[in-house]
C-alpha positions, 0 to 999 in steps of 0.5 A: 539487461543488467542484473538489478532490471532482470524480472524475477517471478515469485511464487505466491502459491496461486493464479490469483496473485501474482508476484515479482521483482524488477529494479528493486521493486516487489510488485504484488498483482491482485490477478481476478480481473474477471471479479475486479480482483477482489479479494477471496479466501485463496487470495488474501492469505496469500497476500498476507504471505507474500508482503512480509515476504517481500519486507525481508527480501534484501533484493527489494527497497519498497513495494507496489501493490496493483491490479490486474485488467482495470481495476485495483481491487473491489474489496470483499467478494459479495457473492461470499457474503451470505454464507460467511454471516450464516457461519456456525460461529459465535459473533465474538468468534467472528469478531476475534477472527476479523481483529487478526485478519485486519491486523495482519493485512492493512495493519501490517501494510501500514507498520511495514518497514519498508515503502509501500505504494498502491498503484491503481489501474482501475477503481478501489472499493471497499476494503480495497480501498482499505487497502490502498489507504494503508499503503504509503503513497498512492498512485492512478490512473485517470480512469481510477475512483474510489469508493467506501461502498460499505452502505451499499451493502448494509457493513459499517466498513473494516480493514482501517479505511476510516481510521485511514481516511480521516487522516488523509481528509479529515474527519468530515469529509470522510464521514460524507464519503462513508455514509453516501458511498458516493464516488470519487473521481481521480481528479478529485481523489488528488485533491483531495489528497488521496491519491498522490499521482495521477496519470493518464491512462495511456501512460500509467503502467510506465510512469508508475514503474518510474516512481516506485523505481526511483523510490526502490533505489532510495537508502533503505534504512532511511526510508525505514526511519522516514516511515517510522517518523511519520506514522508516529506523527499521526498518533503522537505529540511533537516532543515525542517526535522531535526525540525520535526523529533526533534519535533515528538521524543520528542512526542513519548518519552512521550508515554507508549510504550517507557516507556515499550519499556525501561522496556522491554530493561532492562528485556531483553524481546520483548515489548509488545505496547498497541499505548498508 
C-alpha cells in the first residue's frame, strides 16, 4: 500500500466519533448506531473539535462526514430533551448558548475552507440533517431519506436547516418539508436537488470513497476559492461576485498547481497537485 492510501486513525477523544485519513480524505463517523448517531454532549463538541482539526491538516483536501450502521444521524437526542428545557438558565442564556453551538458546527461546515461532503448511509433528521444540508455536496445511499422532524416534537428547527434548505429547494417547497415533516425519499431527495448522488446500497461505501477521493486529490486552493465564490453567490450581487471571482483566478493562476495542471494538459496525463 503506497504512503498517500495508508489509513491513519485520529483521535477524537471518544468511542462516539471516530476519525481517519485515507487518500486524502478525513472521514468523520458519527459512531451511536445503537441511537441512529444522534448527537449527544460527548459527541458534538467532538466533532466541533475534529473538523477545524482536519481543515489545517495539509495531509487532508476535503472531508466526508458519515454515519455508522444505517443511519447518517438522527439530530438531537430526544430522551435529553426534557432535562435541557427544564435547565436553571434564563431563555436569554439559552438563546446565547445556541447561537454559539450553531455558529460553530453548521456555521463553521459551511465557511470551512475546505470541501466538505456528507455521505449518508442511512436517514438525516433534524438537526442531522441540518448537518448534512451544511456540507458542500451530499451523497446516499438509496435507502437514505430525510426529514426536517422538528414539528413532530413541538421545535421550530436550528442549526441553519431552513436557511440551508430553501437555498437548495426553494422557499415553498421547504416550508412544505417543515411544517409536515413528511419524508423524503432518495429519489426524490436527488431531484430535488438535495442530494447530489445517489447509490445503490450494495455499492454505496466504494462509490462514495470514490467521489470524495477524486475531490481530495483536487488543487486545494482552488477548491478554497470555488467554495468561496459560491457561497457569496447565495448571499451577494453578480458585480460583487464577478470582482471576487476575477480577484480569486488570478490568485490561483500563480500557484504551482496550475503550472502542473498546465504541464499536465500538454503531456496528456492526470495532474498531480501538491495545494502549492
Amino acid at each position: 500500500m503506497s504512503e498517500e492510501s495508508h489509513r491513519q486513525a485520529i483521535d477524537t477523544g471518544t468511542e462516539q466519533l471516530l476519525c481517519h485519513i485515507e487518500d486524502r480524505v478525513g472521514v468523520v463517523t458519527f459512531n451511536r448506531p445503537e441511537a441512529r448517531n444522534a448527537l449527544s454532549d460527548t459527541l458534538t463538541p467532538a466533532l466541533r473539535a475534529i473538523i477545524p482539526e482536519l481543515a489545517v491538516r495539509p495531509d487532508v483536501g476535503c472531508i466526508m462526514l458519515t454515519g455508522a450502521g444505517t443511519a447518517f444521524c438522527a439530530g438531537g437526542d430526544v430522551k435529553t430533551f426534557g432535562s435541557w428545557s427544564k435547565e436553571e438558565q434564563t431563555p436569554e442564556d439559552k438563546i446565547q448558548l445556541l447561537r454559539r453551538r450553531q455558529r460553530t458546527l453548521t456555521g463553521m461546515i459551511y465557511e470551512l475552507e475546505k470541501p466538505v461532503i456528507a455521505a449518508l448511509p442511512g436517514p438525516a433528521a433534524g438537526a442531522g440533517l441540518s448537518i448534512a444540508l451544511a456540507c458542500d455536496i451530499r451523497i446516499a445511499t438509496a435507502r437514505a431519506f430525510v426529514t426536517t422532524g422538528f414539528g413532530k416534537i413541538g421545535l421550530s428547527g436550528d442549526y441553519g436547516g431552513s436557511w440551508f434548505l430553501t437555498q437548495l429547494v426553494g422557499t415553498a417547497k421547504a416550508r412544505e418539508l417543515y411544517y409536515t415533516s413528511e419524508r423524503v425519499n432518495a429519489a426524490e431527495c436527488e431531484r430535488l436537488g438535495i442530494f447530489n448522488r445517489v447509490f445503490p446500497d450494495e455499492a454505496f461505501e466504494t462509490e462514495a470513497r470514490a467521489f470524495t477521493t477524486r475531490i481530495a486529490a483536487g488543487p486545494r486552493l482552488a477548491l478554497r476559492y470555488m467554495k468561496e465564490n459560491l457561497n457569496r453567490a447565495t448571499t451577494q450581487d453578480l458585480h460583487t461576485c464577478l470582482d471576487m471571482e476575477a480577484d480569486r483566478l488570478v490568485r490561483a493562476a500563480g500557484t504551482e498547481d496550475f503550472q502542473e495542471a498546465v504541464r499536465a494538459f500538454r503531456e496528456k496525463r492526470p495532474p498531480v497537485f501538491t495545494g502549492r
